[in-house]
NUVEXKE-88499 format. One record per residue: x, y, z of N, C-alpha, C in turn. Coordinates in pm, whole numbers, plus 50000, padded with zeros to 5 digits. Each point is the difference from the previous one (the first is absolute). Layout:
N
SITE/nu/nv/nw/cau/cav/caw/cu/cv/cw
SITE/X/Y/Z/X/Y/Z/X/Y/Z
...
This chain:
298
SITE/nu/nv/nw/cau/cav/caw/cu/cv/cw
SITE/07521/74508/02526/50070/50126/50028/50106/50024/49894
SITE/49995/50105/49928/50110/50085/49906/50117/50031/50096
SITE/50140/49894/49932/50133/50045/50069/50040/50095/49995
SITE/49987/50101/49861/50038/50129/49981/49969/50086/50083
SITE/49864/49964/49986/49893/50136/50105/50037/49974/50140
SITE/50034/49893/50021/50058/49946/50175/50128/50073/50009
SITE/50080/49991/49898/50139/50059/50034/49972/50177/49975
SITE/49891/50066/49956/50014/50136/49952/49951/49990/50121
SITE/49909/49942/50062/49974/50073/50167/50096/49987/50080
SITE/50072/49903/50006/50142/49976/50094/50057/50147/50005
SITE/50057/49999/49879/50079/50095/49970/49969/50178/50055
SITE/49829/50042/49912/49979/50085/50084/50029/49977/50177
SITE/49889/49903/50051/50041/50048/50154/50136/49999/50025
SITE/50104/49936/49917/50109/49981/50085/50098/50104/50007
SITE/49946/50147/49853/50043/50115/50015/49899/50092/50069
SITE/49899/49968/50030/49950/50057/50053/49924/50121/49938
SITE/49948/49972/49834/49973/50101/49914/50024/49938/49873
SITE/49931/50060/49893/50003/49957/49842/50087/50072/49910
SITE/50037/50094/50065/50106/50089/49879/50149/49922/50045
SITE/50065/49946/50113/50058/49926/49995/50026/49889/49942
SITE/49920/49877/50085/49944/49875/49857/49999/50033/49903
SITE/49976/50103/49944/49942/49994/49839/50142/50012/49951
SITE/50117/50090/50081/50100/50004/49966/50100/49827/49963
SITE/50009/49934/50137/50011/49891/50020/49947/49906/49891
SITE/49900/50030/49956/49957/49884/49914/49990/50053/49821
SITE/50043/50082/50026/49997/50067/49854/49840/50006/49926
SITE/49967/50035/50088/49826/50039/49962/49992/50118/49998
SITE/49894/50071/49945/49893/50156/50025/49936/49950/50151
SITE/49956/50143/50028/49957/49960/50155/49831/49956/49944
SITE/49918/50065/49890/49884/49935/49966/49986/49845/49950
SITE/50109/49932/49955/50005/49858/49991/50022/49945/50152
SITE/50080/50033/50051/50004/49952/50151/49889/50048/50031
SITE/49904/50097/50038/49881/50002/50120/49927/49886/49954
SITE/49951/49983/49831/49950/49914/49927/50037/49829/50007
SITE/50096/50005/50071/50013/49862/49977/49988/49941/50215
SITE/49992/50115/50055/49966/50010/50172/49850/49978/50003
SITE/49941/50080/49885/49875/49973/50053/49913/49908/49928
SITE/50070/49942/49895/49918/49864/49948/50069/49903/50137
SITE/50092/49946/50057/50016/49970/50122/49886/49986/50073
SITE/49991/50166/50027/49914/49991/50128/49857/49973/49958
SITE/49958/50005/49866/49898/49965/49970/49991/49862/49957
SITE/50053/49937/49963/50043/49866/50056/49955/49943/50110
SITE/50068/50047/50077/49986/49949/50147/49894/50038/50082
SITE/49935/50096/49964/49901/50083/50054/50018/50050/50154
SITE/50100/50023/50007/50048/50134/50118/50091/50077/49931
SITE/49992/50064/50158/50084/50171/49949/50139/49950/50097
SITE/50088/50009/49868/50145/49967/50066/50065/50105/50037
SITE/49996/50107/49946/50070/50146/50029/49926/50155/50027
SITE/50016/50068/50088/49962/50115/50007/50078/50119/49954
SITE/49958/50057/49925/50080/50120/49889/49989/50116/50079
SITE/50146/50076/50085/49935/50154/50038/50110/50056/49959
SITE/50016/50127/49835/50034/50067/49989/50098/49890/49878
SITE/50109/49976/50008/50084/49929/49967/50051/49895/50035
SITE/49972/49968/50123/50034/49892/50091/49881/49880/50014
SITE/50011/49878/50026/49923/49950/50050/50048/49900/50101
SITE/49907/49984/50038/49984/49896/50150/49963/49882/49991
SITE/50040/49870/50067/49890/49883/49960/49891/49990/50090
SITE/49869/49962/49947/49897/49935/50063/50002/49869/50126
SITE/49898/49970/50063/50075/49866/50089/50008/49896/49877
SITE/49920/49997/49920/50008/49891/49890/50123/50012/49895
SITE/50046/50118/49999/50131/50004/49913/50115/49963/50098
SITE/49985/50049/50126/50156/49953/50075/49969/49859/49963
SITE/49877/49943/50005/49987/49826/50002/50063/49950/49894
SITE/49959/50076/49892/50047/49946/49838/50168/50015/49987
SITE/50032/50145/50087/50134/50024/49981/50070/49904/50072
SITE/50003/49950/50114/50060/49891/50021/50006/49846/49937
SITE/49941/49981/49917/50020/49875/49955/50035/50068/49873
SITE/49984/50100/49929/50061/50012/49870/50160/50007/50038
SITE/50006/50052/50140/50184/49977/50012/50017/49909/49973
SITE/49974/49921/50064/50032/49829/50027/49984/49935/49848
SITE/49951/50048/49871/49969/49978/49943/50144/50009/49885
SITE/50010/50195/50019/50111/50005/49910/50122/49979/50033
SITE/50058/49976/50187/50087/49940/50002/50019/49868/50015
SITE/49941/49917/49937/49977/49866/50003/50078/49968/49828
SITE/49935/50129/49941/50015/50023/49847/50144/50023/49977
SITE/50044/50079/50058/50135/50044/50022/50136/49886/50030
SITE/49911/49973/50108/50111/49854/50076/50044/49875/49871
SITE/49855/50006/49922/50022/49924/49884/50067/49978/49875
SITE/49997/50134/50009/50136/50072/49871/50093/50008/50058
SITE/50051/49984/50105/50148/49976/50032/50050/49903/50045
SITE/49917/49884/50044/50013/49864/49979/50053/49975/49838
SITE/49908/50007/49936/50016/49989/49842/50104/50065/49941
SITE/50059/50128/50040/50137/50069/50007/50109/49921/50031
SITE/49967/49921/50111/50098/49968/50056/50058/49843/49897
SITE/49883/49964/49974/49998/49868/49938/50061/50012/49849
SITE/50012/50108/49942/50037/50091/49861/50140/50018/50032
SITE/50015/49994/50185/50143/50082/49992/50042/50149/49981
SITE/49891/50101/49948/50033/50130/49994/50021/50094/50119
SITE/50119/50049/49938/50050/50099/50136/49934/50125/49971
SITE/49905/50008/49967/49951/50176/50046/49818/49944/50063
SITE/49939/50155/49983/49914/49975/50121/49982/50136/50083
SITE/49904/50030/50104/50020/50124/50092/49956/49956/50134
SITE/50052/50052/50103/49984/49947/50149/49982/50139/50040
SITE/49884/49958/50135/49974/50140/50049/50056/49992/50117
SITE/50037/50078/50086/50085/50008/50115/49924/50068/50084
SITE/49944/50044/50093/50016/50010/50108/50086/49992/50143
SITE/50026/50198/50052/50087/49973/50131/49972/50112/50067
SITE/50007/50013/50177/50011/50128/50021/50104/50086/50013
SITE/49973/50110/50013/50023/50152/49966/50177/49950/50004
SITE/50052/49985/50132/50117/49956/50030/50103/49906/49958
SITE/49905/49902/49997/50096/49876/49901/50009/50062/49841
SITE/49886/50075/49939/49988/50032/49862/50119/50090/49998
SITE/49996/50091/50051/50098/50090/50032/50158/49965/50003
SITE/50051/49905/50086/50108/49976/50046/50084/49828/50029
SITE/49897/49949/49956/50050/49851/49955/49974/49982/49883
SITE/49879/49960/49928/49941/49985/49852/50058/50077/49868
SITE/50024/50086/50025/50132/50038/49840/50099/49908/49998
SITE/50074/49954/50085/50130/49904/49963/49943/49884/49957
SITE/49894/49907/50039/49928/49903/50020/49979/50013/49844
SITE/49901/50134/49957/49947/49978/49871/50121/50024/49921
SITE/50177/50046/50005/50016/50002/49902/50096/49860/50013
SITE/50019/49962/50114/50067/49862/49932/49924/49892/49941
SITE/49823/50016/50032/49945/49930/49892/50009/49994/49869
SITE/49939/50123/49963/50016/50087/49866/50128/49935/49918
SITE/50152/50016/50070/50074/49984/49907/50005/49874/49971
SITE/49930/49874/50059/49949/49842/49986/49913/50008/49873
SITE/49878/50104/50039/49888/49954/49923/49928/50159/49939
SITE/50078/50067/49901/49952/50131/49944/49921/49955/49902
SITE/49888/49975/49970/49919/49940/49941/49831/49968/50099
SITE/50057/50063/50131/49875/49973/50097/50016/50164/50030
SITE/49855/49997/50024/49923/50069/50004/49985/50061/50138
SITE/49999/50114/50060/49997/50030/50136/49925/50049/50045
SITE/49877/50008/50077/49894/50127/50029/50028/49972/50196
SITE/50035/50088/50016/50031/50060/50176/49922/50123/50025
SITE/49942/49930/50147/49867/50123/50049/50072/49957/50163
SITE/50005/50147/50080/50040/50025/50078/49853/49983/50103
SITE/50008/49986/50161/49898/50063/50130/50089/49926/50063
SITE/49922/50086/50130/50011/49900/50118/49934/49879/50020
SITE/50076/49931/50113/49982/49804/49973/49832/49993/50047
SITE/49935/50045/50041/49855/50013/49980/49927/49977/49859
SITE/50033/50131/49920/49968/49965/49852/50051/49879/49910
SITE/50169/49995/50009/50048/49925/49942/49924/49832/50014
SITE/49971/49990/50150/49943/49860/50031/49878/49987/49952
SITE/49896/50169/49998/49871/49986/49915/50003/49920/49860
SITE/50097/50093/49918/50002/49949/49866/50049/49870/50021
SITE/50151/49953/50085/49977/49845/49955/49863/49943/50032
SITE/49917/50004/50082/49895/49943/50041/49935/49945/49853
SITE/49966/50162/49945/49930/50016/49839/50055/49972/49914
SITE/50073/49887/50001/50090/49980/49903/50058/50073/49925
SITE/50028/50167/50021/50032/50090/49922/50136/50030/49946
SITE/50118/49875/50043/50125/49945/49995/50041/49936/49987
SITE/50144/49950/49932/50006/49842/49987/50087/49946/50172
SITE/50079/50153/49995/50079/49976/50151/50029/50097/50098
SITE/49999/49994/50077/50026/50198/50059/50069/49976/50144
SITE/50066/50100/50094/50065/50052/50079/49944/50035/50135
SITE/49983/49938/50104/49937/50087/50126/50140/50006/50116
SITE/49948/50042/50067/50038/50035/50098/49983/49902/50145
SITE/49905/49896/49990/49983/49955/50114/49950/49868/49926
SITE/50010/49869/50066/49948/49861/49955/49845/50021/49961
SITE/49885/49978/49964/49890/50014/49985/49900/49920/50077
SITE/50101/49868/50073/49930/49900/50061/49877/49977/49921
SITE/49954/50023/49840/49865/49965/50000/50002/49866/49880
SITE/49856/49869/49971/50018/49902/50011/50003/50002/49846
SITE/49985/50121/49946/50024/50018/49846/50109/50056/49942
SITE/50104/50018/50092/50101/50040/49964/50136/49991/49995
SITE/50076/49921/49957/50154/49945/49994/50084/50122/50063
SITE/50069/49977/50108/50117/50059/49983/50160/49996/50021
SITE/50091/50100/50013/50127/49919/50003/50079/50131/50038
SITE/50064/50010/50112/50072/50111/50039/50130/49982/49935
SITE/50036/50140/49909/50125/50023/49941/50082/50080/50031
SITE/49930/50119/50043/50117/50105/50139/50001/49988/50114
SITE/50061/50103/50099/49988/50033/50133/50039/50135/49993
SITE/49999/50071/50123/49994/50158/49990/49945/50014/50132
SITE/50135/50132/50041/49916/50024/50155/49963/50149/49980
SITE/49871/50065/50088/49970/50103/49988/50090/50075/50102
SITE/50036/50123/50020/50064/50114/50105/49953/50115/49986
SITE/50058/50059/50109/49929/50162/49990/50155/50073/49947
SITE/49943/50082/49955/50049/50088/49919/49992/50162/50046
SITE/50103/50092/49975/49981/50126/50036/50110/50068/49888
SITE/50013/50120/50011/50122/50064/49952/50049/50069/50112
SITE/50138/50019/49913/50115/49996/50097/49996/50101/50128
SITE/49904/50084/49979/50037/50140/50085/49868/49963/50091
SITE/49980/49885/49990/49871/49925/50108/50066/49949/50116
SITE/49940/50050/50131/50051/49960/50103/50020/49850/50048
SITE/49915/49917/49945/50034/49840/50003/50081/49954/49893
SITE/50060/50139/49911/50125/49941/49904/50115/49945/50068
SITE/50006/50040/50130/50130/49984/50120/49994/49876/50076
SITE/49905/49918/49932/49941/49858/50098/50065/49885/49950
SITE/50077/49899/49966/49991/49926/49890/49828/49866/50050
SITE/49974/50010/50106/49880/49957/50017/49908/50091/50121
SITE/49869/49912/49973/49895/50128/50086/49922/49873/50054
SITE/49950/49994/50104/49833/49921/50031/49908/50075/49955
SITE/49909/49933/49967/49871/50023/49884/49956/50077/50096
SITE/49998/50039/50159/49929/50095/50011/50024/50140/49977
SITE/50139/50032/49969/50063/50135/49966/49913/50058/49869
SITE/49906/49909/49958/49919/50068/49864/49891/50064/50062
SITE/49966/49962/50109/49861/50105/50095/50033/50152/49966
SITE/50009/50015/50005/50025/50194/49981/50079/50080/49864
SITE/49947/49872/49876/50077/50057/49893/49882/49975/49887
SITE/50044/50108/49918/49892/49944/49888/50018/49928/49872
SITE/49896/49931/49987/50068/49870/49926/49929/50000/49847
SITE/50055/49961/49883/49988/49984/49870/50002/49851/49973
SITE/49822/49975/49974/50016/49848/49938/49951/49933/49908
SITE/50002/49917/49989/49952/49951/49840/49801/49993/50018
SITE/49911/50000/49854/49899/49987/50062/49959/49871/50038
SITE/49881/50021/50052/49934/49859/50043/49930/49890/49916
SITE/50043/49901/49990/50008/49872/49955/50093/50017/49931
SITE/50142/50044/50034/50130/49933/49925/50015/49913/50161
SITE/50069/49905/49983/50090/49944/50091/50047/50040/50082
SITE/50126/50120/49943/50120/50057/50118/49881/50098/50082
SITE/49834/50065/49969/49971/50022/50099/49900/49920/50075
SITE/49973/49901/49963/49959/49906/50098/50076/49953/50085
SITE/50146/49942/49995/50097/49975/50088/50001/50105/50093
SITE/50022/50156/49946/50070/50052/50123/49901/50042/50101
SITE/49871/50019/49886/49838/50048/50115/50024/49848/50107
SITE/50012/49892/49970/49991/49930/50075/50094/49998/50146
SITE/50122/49990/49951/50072/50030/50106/50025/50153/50086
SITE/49952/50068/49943/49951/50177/50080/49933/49904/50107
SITE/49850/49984/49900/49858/49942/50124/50075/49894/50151
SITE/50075/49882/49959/50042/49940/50095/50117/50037/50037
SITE/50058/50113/50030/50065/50039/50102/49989/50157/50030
SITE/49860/50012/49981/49898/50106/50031/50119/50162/49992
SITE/50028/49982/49863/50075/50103/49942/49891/50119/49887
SITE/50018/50137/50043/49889/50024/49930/50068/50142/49922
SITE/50092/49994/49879/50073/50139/50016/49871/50053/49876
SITE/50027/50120/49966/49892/50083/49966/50060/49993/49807
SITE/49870/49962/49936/50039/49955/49845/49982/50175/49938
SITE/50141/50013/49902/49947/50162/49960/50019/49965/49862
SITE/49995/49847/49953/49965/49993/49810/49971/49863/50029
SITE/49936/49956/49905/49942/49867/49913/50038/50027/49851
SITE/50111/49889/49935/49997/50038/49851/50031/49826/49965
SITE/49981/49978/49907/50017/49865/49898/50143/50015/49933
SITE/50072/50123/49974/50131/50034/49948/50052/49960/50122
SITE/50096/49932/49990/50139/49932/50071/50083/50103/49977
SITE/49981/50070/49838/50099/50129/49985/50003/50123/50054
SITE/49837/50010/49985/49984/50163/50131/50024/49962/50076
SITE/49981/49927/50094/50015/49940/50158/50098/50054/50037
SITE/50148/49935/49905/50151/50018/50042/50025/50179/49949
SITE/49954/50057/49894/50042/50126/50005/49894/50092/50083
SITE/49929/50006/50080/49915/50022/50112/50148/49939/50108
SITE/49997/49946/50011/50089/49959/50134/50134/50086/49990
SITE/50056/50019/49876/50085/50083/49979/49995/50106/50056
SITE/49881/50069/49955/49967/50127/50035/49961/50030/50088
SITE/50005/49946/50092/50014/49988/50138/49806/49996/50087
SITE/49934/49990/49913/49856/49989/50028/49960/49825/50114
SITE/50064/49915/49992/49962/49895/50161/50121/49907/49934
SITE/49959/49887/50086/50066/49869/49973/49913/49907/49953
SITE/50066/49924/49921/50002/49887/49961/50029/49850/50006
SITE/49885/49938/49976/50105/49810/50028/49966/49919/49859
SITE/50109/50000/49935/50000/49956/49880/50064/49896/49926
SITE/49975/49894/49964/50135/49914/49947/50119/50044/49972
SITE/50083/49882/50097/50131/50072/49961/50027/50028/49845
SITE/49988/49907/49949/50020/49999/49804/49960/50111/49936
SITE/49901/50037/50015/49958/50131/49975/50111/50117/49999
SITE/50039/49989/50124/50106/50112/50049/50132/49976/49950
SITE/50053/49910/49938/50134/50004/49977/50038/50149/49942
SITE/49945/50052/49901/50071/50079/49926/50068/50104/50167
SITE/49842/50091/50052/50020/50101/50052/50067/49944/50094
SITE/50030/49879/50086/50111/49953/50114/50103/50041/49943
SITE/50061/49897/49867/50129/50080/49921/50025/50158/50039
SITE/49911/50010/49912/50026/50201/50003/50019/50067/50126
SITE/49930/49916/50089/49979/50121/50127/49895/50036/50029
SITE/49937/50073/49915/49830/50033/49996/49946/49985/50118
SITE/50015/49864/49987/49909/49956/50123/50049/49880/50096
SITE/49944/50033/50125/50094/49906/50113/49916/49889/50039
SITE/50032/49838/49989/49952/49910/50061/49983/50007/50161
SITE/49917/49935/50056/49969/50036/50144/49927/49802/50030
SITE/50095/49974/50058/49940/49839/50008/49914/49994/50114
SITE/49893/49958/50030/49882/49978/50119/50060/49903/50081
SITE/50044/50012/50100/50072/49915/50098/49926/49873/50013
SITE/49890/50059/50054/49887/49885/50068/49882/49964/49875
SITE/50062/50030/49837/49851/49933/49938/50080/49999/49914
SITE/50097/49883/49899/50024/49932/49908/49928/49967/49946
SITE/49959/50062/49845/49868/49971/49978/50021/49934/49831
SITE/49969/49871/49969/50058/49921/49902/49885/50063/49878
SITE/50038/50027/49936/49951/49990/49876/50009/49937/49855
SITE/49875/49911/49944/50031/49920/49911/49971/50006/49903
SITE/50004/49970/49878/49891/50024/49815/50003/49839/49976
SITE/49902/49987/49929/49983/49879/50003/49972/49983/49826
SITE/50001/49913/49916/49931/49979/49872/49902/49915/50021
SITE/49896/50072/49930/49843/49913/50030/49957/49930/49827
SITE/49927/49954/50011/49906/50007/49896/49850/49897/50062
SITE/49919/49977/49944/49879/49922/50029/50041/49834/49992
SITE/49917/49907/50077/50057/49840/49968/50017/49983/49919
SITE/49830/50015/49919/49964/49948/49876/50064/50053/49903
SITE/50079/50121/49964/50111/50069/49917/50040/49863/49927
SITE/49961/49996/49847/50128/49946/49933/50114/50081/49980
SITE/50116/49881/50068/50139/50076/49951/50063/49967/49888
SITE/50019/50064/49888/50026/49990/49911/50185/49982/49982
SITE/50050/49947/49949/50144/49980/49956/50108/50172/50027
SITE/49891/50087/49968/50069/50120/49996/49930/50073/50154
SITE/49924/49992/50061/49989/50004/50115/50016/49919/50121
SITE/50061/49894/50005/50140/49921/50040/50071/50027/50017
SITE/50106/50052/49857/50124/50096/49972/49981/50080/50088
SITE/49881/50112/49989/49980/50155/50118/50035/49953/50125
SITE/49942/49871/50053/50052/50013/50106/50149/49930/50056
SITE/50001/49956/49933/50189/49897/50006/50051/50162/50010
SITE/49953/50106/49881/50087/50096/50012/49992/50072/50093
SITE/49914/50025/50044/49961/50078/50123/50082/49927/50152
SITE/50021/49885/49989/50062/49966/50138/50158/50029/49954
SITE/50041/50011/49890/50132/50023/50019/50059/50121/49973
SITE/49875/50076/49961/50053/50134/50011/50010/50080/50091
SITE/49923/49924/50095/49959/50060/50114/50069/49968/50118
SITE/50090/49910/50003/50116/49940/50064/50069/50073/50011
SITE/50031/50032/50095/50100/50104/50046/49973/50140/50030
SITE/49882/50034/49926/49902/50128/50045/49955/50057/50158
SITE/50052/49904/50085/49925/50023/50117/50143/50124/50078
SITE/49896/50057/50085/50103/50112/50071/50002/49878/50144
């Protein structure tokens, strides 16, 4: 098997198209199809299906694509062993976190790294802890951010925040006058929440279901930021990390509303995979990450 031609297929599926890759690899997109399909002629299957601009993998290419991961981050892990053994401080780390932590913990985090180690390299990709846990799965990170432990047997983790969720209203909201409510006072209101497979709405769908609370949903958004200026504007309520809310609590904007009867803990955790080599400078990330993060909790 041709390593090149192994890594020009990686690459396509892993953008999902050849005018990308080709970008990525500093090729023409006719040297890249050319070097996919001596591959596949090679191998004698069809690794990719071409429709329009895009392609798809075959069952035999997801097959190939998984061990070519395993392949080039094996490749990867190796050069920074060997980095490390050189002693050089530069390098690039990919990050992974969701929407929330990226948002509102992870800038301080990355810049008290940075001013350690400006010579590293940063690539940060935002989802919810669904995706985020996909890509660690796919090795598509060296370290990343969820929202909830992962309990799974490939995956390290280590809780670095805490954070409680509340409901939220603005001021001219009739449960602005509460300093607390029982979770059932949300039956007859309409509610703004995050979408499904982030965390904060798995928690709260959960606790609605067991204490057979059912208020009527009038948005689903992934913005933490529309959410709160939607709540402003007086369109439902909200239950959102407190952290989130500092600014508009300050201001006024918007009024905390604590759930009497559902204290509901919320955690982020730093993950990465077992088998992850940690490299000297992803070590550092996380030494830095617990102490930046010290004191962060509401």
């Amino acid at each position: 098997m041709n390593f090149n031609q192994l890594h020009a297929f990686y690459q396509v599926a892993k953008a999902g198209g050849f005018s990308s890759a080709a970008v990525a690899l500093h090729l023409t997109q006719p040297a890249l199809s050319w070097q996919v399909k001596n591959l596949e002629a090679c191998l004698d299957v069809r690794l990719l299906d071409r429709v329009g601009r895009r392609v798809t993998l075959t069952e035999e290419g997801r097959s190939l694509y998984a061990y070519a991961e395993r392949i080039f981050t094996l490749a990867r892990d190796a050069e920074e062993a060997l980095t490390d053994f050189r002693g050089l401080a530069r390098g690039r780390m990919k990050i992974d976190a969701t929407f929330t932590f990226g948002d509102y913990y992870l800038p301080a985090l990355l810049l008290a790294f940075h001013r350690q180690h400006q010579q590293i390299v940063l690539e940060v990709r935002t989802g919810n802890t669904s995706q985020v846990l996909a890509n660690t799965l796919r090795r598509e990170n060296d370290l990343a951010f969820v929202a909830r432990d992962p309990a799974h047997p490939d995956i390290a983790a280590r809780e670095v925040v805490r954070d409680v969720l509340v409901a939220v209203v603005p001021p001219s909201h009739r449960l602005a006058y509460h300093k607390s409510i029982p979770l059932r006072e949300l039956q007859d209101e309409g509610l703004i929440v995050r979408e499904r497979g982030s965390w904060p709405r798995h928690i709260l769908d959960e606790l609605l279901e067991r204490r057979a609370v059912s208020p009527r949903i009038v948005m689903e958004s992934a913005s933490t930021r529309a959410i709160k200026r939607m709540v402003e504007g007086g369109m439902g309520v909200a239950v959102l990390s407190q952290q989130v809310l500092r600014e508009e609590l300050q201001t006024g904007s918007l009024v905390k509303v604590r759930l009497r009867d559902a204290s509901i803990a919320y955690r982020f955790y730093l993950i990465h995979r077992r088998d992850k080599y940690l490299s000297t400078l992803l070590r550092a990330f996380i030494a830095t990450s617990v102490g930046a993060l010290r004191g962060a909790e509401c």
